[in-house]
C-alpha positions in Angstrom: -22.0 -134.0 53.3 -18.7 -135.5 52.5 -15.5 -133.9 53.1 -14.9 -133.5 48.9 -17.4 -132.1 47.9 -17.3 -129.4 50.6 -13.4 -129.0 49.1 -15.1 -128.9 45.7 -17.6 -126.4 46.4 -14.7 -124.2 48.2 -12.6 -124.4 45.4 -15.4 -123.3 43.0 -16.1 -120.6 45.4 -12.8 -119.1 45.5 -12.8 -119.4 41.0 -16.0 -117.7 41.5 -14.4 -114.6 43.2 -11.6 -114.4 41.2 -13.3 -114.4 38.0 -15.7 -111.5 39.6 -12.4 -110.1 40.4 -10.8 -110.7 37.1 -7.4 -111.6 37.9 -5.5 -113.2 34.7 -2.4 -114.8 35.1 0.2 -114.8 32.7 3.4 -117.0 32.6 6.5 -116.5 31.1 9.0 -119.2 31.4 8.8 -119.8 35.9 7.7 -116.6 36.5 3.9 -115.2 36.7 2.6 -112.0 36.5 -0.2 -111.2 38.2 -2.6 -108.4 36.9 -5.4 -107.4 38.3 -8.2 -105.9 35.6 -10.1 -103.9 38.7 -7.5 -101.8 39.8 -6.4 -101.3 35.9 -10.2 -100.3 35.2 -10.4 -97.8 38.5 -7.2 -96.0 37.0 -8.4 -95.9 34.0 -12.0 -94.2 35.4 -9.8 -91.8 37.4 -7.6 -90.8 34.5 -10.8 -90.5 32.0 -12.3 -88.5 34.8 -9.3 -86.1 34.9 -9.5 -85.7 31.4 -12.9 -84.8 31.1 -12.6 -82.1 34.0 -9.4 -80.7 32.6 -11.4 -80.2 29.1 -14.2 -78.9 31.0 -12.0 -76.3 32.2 -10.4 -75.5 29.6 -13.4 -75.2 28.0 -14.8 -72.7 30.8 -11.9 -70.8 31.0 -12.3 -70.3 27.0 -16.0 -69.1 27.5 -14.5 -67.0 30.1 -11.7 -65.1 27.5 -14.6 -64.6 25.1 -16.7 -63.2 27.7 -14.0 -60.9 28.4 -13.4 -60.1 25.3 -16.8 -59.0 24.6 -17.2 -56.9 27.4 -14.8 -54.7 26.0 -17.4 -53.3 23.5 -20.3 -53.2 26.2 -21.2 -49.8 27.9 -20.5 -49.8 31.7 -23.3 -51.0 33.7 -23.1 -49.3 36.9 -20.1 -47.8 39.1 -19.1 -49.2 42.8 -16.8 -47.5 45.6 -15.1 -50.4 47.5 -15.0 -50.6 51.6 -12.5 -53.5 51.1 -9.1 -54.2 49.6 -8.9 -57.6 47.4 -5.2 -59.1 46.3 -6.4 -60.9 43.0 -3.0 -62.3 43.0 -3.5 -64.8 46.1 -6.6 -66.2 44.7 -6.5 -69.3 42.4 -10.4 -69.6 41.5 -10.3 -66.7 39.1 -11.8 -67.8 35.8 -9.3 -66.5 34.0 -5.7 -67.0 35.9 -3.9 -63.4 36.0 -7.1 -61.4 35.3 -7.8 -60.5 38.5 -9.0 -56.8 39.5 -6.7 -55.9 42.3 -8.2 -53.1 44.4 -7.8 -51.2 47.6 -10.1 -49.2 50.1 -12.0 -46.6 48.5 -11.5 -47.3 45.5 -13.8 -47.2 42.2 -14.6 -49.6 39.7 -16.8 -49.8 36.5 -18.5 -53.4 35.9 -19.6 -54.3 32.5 -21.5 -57.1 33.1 -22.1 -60.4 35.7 -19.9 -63.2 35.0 -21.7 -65.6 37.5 -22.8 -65.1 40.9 -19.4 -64.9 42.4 -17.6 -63.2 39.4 -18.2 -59.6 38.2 -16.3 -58.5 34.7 -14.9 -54.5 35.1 -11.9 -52.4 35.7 -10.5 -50.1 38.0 -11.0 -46.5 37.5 -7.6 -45.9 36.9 -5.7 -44.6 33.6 -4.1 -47.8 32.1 -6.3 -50.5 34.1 -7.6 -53.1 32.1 -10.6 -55.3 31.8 -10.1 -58.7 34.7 -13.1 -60.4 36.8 -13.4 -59.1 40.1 -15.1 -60.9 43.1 -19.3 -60.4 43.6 -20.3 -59.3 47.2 -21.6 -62.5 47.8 -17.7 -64.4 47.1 -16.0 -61.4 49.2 -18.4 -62.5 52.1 -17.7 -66.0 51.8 -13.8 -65.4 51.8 -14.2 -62.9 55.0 -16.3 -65.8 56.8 -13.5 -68.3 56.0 -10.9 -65.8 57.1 -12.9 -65.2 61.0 -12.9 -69.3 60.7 -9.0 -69.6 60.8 -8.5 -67.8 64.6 -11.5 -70.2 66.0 -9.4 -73.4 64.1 -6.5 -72.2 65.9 -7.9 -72.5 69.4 -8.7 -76.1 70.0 -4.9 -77.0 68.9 -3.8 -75.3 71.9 -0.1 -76.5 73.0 0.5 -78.0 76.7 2.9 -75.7 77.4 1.6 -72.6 76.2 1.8 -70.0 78.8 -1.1 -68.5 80.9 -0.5 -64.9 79.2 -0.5 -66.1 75.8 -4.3 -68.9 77.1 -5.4 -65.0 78.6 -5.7 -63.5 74.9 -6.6 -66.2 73.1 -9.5 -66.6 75.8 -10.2 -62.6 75.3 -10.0 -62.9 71.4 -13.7 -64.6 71.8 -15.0 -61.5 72.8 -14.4 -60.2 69.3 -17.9 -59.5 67.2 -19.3 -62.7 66.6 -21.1 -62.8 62.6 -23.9 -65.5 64.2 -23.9 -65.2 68.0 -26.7 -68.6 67.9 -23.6 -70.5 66.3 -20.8 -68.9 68.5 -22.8 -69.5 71.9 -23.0 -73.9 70.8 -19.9 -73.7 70.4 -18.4 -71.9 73.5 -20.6 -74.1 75.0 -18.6 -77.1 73.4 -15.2 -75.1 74.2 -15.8 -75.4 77.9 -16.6 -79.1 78.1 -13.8 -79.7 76.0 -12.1 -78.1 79.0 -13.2 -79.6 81.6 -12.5 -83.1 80.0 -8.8 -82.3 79.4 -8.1 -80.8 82.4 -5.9 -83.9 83.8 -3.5 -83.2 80.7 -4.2 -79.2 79.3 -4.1 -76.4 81.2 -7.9 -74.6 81.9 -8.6 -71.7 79.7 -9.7 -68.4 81.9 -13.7 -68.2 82.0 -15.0 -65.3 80.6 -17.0 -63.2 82.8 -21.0 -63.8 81.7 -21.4 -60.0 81.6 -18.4 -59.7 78.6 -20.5 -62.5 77.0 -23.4 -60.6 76.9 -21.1 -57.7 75.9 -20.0 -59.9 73.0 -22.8 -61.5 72.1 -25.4 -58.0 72.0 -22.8 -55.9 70.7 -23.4 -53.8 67.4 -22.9 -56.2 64.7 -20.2 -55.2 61.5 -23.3 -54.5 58.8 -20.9 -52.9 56.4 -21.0 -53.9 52.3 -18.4 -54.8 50.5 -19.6 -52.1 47.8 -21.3 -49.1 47.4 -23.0 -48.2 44.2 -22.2 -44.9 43.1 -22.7 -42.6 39.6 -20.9 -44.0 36.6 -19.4 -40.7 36.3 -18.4 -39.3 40.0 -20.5 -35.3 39.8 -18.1 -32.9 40.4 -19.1 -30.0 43.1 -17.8 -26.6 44.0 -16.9 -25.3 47.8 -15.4 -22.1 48.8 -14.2 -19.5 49.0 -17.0 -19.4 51.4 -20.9 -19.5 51.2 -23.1 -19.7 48.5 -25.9 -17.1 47.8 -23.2 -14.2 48.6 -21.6 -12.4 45.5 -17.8 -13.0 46.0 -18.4 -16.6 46.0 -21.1 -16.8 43.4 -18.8 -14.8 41.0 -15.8 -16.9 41.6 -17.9 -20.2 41.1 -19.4 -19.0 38.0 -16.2 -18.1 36.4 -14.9 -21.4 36.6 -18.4 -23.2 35.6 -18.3 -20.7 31.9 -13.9 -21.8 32.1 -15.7 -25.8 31.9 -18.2 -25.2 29.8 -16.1 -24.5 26.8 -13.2 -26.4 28.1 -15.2 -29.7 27.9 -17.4 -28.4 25.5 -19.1 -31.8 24.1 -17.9 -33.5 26.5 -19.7 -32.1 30.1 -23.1 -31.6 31.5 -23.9 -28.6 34.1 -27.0 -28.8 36.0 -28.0 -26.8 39.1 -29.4 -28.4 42.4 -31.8 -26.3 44.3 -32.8 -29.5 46.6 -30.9 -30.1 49.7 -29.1 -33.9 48.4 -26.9 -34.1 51.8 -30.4 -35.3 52.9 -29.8 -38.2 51.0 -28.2 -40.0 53.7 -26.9 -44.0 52.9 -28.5 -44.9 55.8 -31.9 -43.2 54.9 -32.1 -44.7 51.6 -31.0 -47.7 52.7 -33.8 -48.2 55.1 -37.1 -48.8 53.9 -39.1 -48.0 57.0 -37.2 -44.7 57.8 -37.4 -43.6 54.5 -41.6 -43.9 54.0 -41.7 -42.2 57.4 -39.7 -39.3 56.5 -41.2 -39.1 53.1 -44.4 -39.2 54.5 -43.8 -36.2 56.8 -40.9 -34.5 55.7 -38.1 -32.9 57.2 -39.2 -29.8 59.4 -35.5 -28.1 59.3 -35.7 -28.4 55.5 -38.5 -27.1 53.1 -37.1 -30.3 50.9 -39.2 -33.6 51.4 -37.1 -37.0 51.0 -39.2 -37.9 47.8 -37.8 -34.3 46.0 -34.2 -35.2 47.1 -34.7 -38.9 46.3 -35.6 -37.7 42.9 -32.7 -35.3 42.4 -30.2 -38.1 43.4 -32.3 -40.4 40.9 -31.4 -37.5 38.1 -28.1 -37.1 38.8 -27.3 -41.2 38.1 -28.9 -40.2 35.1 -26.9 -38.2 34.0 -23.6 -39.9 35.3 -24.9 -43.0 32.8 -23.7 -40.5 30.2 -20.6 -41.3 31.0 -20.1 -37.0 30.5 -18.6 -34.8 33.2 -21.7 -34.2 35.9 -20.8 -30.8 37.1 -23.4 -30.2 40.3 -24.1 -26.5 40.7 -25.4 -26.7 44.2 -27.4 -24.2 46.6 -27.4 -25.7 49.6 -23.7 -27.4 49.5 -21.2 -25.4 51.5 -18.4 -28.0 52.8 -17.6 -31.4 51.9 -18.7 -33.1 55.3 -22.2 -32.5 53.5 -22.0 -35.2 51.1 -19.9 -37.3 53.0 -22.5 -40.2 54.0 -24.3 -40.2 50.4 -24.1 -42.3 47.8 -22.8 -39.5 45.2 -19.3 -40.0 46.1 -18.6 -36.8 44.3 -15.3 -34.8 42.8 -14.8 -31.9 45.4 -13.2 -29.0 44.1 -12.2 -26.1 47.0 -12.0 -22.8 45.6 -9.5 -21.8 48.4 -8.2 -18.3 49.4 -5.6 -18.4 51.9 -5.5 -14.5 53.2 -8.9 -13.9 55.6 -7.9 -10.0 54.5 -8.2 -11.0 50.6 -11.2 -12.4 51.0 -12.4 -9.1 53.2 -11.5 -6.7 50.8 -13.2 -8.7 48.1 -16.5 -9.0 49.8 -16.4 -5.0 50.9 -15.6 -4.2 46.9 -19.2 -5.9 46.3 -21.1 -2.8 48.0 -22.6 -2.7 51.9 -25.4 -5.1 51.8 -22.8 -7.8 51.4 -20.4 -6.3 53.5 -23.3 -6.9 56.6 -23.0 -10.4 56.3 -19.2 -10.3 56.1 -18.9 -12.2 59.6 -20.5 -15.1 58.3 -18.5 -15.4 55.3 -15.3 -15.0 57.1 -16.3 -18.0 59.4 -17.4 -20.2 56.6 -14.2 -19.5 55.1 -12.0 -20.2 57.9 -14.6 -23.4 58.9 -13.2 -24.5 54.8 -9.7 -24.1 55.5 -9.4 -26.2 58.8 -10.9 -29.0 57.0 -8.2 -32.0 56.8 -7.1 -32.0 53.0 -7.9 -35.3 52.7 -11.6 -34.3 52.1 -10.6 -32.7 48.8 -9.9 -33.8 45.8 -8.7 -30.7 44.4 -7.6 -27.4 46.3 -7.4 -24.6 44.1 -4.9 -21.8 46.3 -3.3 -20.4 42.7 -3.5 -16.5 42.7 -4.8 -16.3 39.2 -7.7 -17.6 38.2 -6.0 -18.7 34.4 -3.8 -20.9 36.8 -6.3 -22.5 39.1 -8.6 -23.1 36.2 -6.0 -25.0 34.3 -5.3 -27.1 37.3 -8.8 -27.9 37.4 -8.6 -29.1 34.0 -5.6 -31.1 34.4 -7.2 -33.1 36.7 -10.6 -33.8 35.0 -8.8 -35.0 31.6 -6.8 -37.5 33.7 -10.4 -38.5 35.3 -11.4 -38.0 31.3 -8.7 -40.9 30.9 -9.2 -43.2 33.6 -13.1 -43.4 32.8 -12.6 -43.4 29.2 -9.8 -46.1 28.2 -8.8 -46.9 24.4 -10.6 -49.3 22.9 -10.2 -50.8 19.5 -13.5 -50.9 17.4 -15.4 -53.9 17.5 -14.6 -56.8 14.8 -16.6 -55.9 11.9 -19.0 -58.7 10.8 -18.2 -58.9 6.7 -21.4 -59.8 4.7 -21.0 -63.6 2.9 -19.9 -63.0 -0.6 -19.4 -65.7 -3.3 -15.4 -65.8 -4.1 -14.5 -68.0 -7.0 -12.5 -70.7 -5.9 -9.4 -70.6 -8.0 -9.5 -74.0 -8.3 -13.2 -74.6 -10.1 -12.0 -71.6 -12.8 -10.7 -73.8 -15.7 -9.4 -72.6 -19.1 -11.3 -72.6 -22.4 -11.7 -75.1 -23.5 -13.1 -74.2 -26.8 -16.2 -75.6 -26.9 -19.0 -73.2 -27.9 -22.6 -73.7 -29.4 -23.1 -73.0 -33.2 -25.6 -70.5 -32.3 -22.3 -68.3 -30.6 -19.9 -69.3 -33.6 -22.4 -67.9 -36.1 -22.9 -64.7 -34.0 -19.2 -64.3 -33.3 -18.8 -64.6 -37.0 -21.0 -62.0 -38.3 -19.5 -59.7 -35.8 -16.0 -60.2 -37.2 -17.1 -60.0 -40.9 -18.8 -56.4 -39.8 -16.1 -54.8 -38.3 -14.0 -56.1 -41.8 -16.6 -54.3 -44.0 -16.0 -51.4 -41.8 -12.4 -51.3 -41.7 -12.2 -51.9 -45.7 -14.2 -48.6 -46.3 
């Protein structure tokens, strides 16, 4: 082919691409200025895009306040004790920013509703807490998983001169309780080549022994959840002065149960327990196999199967949905450590007197069958006032009963309070009504049929006749 036309078809070639390209040039006096269309029309997508997802959450995050909002009205749902804390102020993806439920260990909270999967919408059980989102169990186990990823990051950017103490623990941190030991093993595996193949430049990390890797890998995994669902309405329960069935503490407990009765009159439900509940164990509910088996056949220390106790804890949510005071009149319930590993997370009141000879001369005053059994008392008692304070919400040590009965009752209106917080009545939806624009009213404008006129008329000529006689 001649040496033109392969110029010619180059040159066409090269219009080709910048017209697919479309480049315009513009000229202005010697200068040109060069634009190129593409990269305009990319920033243009890119802007439009950021629009549209900045709307999108703004729209969200409006859908989110209105969801809020709402929730306000809405009765609570169901009632969670946390095993975790959660800083609401450190985490951006909130839908609502500054709404966050803040909470520590131990701590209670009442959810409304689900939000989405990784959002709940609630409050902490606290007087002057307000409505925020707070994060689902399945988001809190994401965040731990990313937290355990951070240390394992940190180990293949490992420093030349780092010092053989500081390779020690960082080579006995993998020992820690692995979440997936299948996952942990690869890479351990991929650790050591890693190694190997550096070993000219980085200094060799200690080999674990293989019988801490077993140690590590077989060892009892963390199976804790992030909640525990408990009653709306935590059931308040009386210990002390010493055991129940004998007279002196029967009597004492019975006083303050009529004091709360009319106290809370409206306001409080008191129902007795003759089931052992500390049989209702977490880990017993929990597990479906152990629980058939012992429902099946029962406990043989108890005359209580695990379907009647099952059934009283059942109640007791019940009533806790209320949202009323659950006061638990129980039989079998003698010291806190009882109810310690059930899911009742109840309000524990210790009716406590602090003289043993107080409590002796009370329990010889109620005649000589009681006073038989006046060891066992006395040890009960003593067994109640070792126990760490910690497992008490309220001790009641006052020498009067007028005085430890009000400090009862100081307490449960300030639970009253944190469970029940002010809320404004709902928005009342008006019924549709036809106003009159004042607009479309016009004046008379003296128009009227002939049939009015006449009637008018004769109206004005009788009241005239009337008048004149």
């Amino acid at each position: 082919m001649p040496e033109f036309l392969l110029k010619r078809r180059h040159n066409s070639s090269k219009k080709n691409v910048q017209f697919r390209r479309q480049q315009t040039v513009f000229h202005s006096g010697d200068e040109s200025l060069l634009i190129n269309q593409g990269s305009n029309e990319s920033t243009l997508s890119e802007n439009w895009s950021n629009d549209l997802k900045e709307i999108k959450n703004t729209e969200s995050e409006e859908q989110a306040r209105s969801q809020l909002e709402n929730a306000k009205y809405k009765p609570v749902a169901f009632s969670v004790r946390t095993n975790v804390a959660y800083d609401g102020a450190v985490d951006d993806e909130v839908p609502v920013l500054g709404r966050s439920v803040s909470f520590a260990v131990k701590d209670f909270l009442h959810i409304k509703e689900k939000y989405s999967s990784d959002w709940w919408i609630g409050r902490l059980v606290k007087e002057g807490c307000e409505l925020g989102f707070i994060p689902s169990p399945a988001r809190l186990e994401a965040m731990k998983m990313s937290a355990h990823s951070k240390p394992k990051l940190f180990m293949h950017h490992i420093t030349p001169n780092a010092s053989s103490q500081n390779l020690e623990t960082m080579g006995t941190g993998h020992s820690s309780t692995p979440s997936t030991p299948e996952k942990y093993s690869g890479e351990f595996a991929n650790e050591e080549q890693d190694a190997q193949g550096r070993s000219k430049n980085f200094p060799i990390m200690p080999s674990i022994p293989s019988r801490e890797k077993k140690i590590a890998f077989f060892r009892k995994q963390d199976t804790s959840q992030a909640y525990d669902v408990v009653p709306s309405m935590r059931p308040v329960v009386l210990v002390g002065p010493s055991l129940k069935g004998y007279e002196v503490t029967d009597m004492m407990q019975k006083a303050v149960f009529d004091f709360l009765k009319h106290r809370f009159e409206g306001r409080i439900i008191i129902t007795r327990i003759i089931a052992d509940i500390s049989l209702a164990k977490k880990s017993a509910i929990s597990n479906p196999t152990l629980k058939k088996t012992l429902m099946e056949r029962g406990n043989s220390k108890s005359p209580f199967t695990l379907a009647e106790v099952q059934t009283e804890i059942e109640r007791i949510f019940e009533l806790a949905r209320s949202m009323q005071l659950v006061v638990l009149d129980c039989d079998t319930i003698n010291h806190p450590s009882q109810l310690a590993k059930t899911s009742l997370a109840p309000i524990m009141i210790y009716i406590k007197i602090a003289s043993a000879k107080v409590l002796q001369r009370l329990i010889k005053s109620r005649g000589k069958m009681q006073a038989r059994n006046m060891n066992v008392q006395i040890v009960a008692a003593e067994k109640l006032a070792q126990s760490p304070p910690e497992l008490f919400d309220v001790i009641l040590d006052e020498n009067q009963l007028d005085d430890a009965c009000e400090h009862l009752a100081e307490h449960l209106e300030a639970y009253w309070r944190a469970t029940h917080p002010p809320v404004k009545s709902p928005p009342q939806i008006r019924l549709h009504r036809t106003v009159p624009n004042p607009e479309d009213v016009r004046p008379f404008s003296g128009s009227m049929s002939r049939k009015s006129l006449q009637h008018t008329a004769s109206t004005s000529d009788k009241f005239r006749n009337v008048n004149q006689q």
